[in-house]
C-alpha positions as CSV (number, residue, x, y, z in Angstrom):
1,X,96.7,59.1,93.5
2,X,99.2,59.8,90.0
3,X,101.5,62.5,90.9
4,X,101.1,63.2,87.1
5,X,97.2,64.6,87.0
6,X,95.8,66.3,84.0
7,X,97.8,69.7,83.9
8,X,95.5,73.1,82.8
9,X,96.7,74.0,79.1
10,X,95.5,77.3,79.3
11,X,96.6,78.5,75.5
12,X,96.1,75.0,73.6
13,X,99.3,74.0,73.6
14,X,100.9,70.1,73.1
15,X,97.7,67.7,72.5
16,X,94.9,69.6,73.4
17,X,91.9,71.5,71.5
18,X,93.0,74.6,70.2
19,X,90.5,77.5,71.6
20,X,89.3,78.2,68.2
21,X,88.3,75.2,67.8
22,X,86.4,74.3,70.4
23,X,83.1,74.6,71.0
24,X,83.8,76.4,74.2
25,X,83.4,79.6,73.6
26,X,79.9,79.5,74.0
27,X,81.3,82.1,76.4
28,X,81.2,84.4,73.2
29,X,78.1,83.5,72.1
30,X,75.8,82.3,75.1
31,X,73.8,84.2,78.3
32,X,77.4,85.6,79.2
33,X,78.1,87.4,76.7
34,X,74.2,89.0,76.7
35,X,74.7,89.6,80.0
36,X,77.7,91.8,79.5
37,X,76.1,94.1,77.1
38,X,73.2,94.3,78.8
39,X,74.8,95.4,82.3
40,X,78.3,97.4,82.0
41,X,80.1,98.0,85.8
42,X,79.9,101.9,86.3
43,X,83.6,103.4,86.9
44,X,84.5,103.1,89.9
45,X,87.2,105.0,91.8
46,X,90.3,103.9,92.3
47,X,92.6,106.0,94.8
48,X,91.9,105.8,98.4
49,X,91.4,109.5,98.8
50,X,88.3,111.2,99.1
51,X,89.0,113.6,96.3
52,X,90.3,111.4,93.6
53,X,88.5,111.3,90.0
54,X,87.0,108.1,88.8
55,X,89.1,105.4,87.3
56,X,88.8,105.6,83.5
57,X,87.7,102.1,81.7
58,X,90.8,101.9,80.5
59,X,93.2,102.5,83.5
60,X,91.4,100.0,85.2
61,X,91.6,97.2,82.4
62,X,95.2,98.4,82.5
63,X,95.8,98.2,86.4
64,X,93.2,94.8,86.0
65,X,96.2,93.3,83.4
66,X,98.7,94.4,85.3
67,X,97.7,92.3,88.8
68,X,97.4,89.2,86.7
69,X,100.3,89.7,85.3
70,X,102.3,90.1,88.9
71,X,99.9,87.1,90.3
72,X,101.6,85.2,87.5
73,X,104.6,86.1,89.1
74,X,103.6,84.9,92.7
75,X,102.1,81.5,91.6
76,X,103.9,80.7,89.0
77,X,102.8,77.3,90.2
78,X,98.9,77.7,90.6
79,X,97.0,74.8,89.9
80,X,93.9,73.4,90.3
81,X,93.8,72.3,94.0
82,X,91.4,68.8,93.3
83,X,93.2,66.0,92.3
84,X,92.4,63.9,89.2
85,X,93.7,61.8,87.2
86,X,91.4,61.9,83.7
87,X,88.2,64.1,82.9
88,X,86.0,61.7,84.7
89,X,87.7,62.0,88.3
90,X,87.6,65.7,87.7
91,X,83.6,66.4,87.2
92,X,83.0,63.9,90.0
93,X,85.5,65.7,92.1
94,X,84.2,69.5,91.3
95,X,80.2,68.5,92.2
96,X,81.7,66.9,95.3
97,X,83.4,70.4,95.7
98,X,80.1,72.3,96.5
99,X,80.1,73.6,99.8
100,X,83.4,72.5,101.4
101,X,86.7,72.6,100.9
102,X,89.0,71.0,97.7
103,X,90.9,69.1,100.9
104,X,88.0,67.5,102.2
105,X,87.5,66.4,98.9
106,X,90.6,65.0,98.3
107,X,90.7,63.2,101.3
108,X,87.6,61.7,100.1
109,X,87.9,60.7,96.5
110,X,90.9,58.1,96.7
111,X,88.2,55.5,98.3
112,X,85.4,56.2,95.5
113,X,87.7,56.2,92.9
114,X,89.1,53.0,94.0
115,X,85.7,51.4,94.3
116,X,83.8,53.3,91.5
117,X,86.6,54.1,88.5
118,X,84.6,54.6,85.6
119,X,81.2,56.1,84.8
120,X,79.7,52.3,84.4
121,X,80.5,51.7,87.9
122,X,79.3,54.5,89.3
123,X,76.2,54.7,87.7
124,X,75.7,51.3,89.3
125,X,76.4,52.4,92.4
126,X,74.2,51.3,95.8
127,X,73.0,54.3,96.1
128,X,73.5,54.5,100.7
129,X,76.9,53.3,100.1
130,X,78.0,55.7,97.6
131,X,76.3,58.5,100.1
132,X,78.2,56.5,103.2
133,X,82.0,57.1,101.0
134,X,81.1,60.7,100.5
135,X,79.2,61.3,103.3
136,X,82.1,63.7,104.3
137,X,82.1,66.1,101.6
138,X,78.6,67.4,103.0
139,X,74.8,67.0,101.6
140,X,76.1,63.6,100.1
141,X,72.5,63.1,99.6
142,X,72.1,65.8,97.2
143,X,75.8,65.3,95.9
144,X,75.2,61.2,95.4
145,X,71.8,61.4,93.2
146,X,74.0,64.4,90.7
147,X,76.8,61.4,90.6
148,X,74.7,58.5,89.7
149,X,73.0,60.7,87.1
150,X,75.7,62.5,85.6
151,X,77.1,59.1,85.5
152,X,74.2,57.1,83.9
153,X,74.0,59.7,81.4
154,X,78.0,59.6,80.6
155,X,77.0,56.0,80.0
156,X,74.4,55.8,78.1
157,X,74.6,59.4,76.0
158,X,78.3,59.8,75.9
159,X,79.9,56.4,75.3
160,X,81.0,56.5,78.9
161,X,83.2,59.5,78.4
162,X,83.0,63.1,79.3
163,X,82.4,65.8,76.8
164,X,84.3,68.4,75.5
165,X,81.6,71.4,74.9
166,X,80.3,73.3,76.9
167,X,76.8,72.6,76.1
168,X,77.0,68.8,77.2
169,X,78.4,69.2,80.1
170,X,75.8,71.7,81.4
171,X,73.2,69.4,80.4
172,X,74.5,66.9,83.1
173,X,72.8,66.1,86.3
174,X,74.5,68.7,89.4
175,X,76.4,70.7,86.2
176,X,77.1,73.8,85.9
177,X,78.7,76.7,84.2
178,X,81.8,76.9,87.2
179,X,81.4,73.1,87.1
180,X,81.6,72.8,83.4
181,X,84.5,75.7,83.0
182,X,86.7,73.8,85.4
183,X,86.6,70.8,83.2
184,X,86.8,72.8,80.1
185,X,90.0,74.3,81.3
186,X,91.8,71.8,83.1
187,X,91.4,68.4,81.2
188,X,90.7,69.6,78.0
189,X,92.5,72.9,77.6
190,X,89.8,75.0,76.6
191,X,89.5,78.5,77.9
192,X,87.1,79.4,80.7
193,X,86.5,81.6,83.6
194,X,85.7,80.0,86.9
195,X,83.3,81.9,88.8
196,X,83.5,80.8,92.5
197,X,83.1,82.5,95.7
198,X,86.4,83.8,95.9
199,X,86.9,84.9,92.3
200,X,84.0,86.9,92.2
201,X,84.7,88.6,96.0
202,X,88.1,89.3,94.4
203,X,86.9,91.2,90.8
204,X,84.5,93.2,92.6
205,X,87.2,94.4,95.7
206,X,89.6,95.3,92.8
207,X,86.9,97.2,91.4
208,X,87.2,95.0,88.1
209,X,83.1,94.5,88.5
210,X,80.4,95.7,90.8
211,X,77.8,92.7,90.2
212,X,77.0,89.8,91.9
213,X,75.8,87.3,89.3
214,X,78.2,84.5,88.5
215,X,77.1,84.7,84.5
216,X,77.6,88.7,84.4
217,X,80.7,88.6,86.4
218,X,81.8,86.1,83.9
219,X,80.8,88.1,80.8
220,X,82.6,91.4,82.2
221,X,86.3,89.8,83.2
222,X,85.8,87.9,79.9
223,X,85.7,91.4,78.2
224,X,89.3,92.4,80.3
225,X,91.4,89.9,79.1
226,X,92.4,87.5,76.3
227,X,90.6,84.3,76.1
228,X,94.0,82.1,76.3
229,X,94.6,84.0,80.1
230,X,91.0,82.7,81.2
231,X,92.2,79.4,82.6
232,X,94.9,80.7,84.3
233,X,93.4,84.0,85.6
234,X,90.9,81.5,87.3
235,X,93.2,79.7,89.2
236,X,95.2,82.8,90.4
237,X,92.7,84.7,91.6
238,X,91.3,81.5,93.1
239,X,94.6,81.0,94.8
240,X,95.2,84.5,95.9
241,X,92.0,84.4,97.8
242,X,92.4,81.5,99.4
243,X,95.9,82.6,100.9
244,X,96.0,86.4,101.4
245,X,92.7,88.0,100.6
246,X,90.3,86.0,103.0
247,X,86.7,87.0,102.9
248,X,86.3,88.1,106.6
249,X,90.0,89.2,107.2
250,X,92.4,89.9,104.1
251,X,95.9,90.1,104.9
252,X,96.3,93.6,103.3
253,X,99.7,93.9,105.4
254,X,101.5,91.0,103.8
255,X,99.3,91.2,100.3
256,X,102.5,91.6,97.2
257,X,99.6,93.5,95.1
258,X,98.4,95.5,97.8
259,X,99.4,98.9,95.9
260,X,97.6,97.8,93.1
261,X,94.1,97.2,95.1
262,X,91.7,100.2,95.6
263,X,90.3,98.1,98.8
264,X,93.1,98.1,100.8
265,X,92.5,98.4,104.3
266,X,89.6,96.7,104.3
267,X,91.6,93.7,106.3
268,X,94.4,93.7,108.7
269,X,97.3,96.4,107.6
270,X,99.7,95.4,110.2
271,X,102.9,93.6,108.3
272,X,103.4,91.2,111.2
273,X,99.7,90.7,112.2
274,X,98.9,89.8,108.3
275,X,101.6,87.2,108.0
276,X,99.9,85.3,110.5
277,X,96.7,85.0,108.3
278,X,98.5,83.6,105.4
279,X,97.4,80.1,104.6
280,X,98.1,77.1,102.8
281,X,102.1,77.9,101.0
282,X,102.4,81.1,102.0
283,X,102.1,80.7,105.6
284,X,104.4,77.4,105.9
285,X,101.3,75.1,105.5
286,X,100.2,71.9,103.4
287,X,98.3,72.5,100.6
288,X,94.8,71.1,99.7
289,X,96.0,68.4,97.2
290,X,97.3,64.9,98.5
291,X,99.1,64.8,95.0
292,X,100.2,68.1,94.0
293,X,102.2,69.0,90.8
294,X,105.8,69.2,91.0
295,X,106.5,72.6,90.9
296,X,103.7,73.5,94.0
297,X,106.6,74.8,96.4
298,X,104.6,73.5,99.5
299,X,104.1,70.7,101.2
300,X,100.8,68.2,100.4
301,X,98.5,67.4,102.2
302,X,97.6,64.5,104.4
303,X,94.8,61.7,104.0
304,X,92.1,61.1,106.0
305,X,92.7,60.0,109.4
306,X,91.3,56.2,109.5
307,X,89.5,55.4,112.0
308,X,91.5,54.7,115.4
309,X,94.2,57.2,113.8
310,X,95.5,60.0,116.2
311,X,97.6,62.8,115.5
């Protein structure tokens, strides 16, 4: 694939929509921003002692500013990790994304995009051999029948091109708010907050949210931080957890923001025993992209092994 991919424009700069005016921010006006004045997080405490007083609101939107600001620091270079060429490859890429990882994905996408480039194509897809190319990714089933319909409906509703607002994309087959927010902010340079499993396991051990919903988790954060940080927030928090703090066992020992987390401890402490769990760049590993930007200090990863391939 291009080593040139659509690049995340997080504050509208050079050629994209400017935030304000883009429909987008149905963040401010949707479900997400109901749901964050109907549910405030409590204050929670901060310090690690037992006889600490309770964060204020506003030392913790403080501290909450200042780890962005130092993950800015440490992935100067985070990225999206699915490759894509146009707005198209990405939403097909994202709903394959459900359920596995951005790698798998990768390694699967050169072969559909080769055979299916456009929306046409794929919405006239056979629909077992579009489930037999993906069939990796996991419930292709599931994954093909969201394809052929987002696709028909790019076709028939959309001129064969994705849309730029919020409120078509979600009305697309397999969609999303994540889904749609990832598109937003990385081919069209609109601000969103991507909710995944690892953003929202991150907000709530920094203490930046106690709930669990994906739309109230978005609403809070969104109330933290500038709408032109949203994007890039996303994908550093995103990275973060996929390199240091792991779901079962955070490296706590090697984290760079570890004095600035009121969970600390909850993984492995041990400087030398932490390094070990670092993944991906940080532990001397390929990434999950086959064509990564040019500044992604690591190395990419590999394709799919064809068949009869060893090592």
């Amino acid at each position: 694939m291009s080593n040139s991919p659509v690049r995340a424009q997080a504050k509208g700069a050079g050629g994209v929509s400017s935030p304000d005016d883009s429909a987008v921010g149905e963040q401010s006006s949707t479900s997400a921003q109901k749901a964050a004045h109907q549910s405030k997080t409590p204050v929670r405490s901060v310090s690690r002692g037992s006889g600490a007083k309770p964060e204020s609101r506003l030392a913790m939107v403080r501290r909450a500013r200042r780890i962005n600001r130092e993950l800015a620091e440490i992935y100067p270079y985070a990225h999206p990790e699915l490759d894509f060429r146009n707005p198209f490859e990405l939403l097909v890429a994202t709903v394959l994304s459900a359920q596995t990882t951005d790698l798998r994905v990768n390694q699967t996408t050169p072969a559909l995009f080769a055979k299916y480039p456009t929306p046409e194509d794929l919405a006239a897809a056979d629909p077992e051999e579009l489930e037999g190319i993906i069939r990796p990714t996991g419930f292709f089933r599931a994954k093909a029948k969201s394809l052929l319909g987002l696709s028909a409906a790019l076709r028939d509703s959309y001129g064969g091109t994705v849309p730029g607002r919020l409120e078509d994309l979600v009305t697309l087959p397999g969609v999303g708010r994540k889904t749609a927010f990832v598109v937003l902010g990385n081919a069209f340079g609109v601000p969103g907050i991507t909710v995944d499993t690892h953003f929202g396991r991150l907000v709530r051990r920094w203490k930046w949210t106690t709930q669990e919903d994906p739309v109230k988790v978005e609403a809070e954060i969104a109330e933290i931080f500038p709408k032109s940080e949203w994007t890039m927030l996303s994908h550093r928090v995103i990275f973060h957890g996929r390199r240091i703090c792991h779901s079962r066992k955070p490296a706590c020992g090697a984290c760079p923001i570890a004095h600035l987390c009121p969970s600390y401890g909850e993984g492995e402490t041990d400087p030398e025993k932490a390094q070990k769990l670092l993944k991906y760049e940080m532990g001397g590993q390929p990434g999950q992209r086959l064509s990564p930007p040019p500044d992604y200090p690591g190395a990419p990863a590999r394709p799919a092994a064809t068949p009869g391939e060893t090592g």
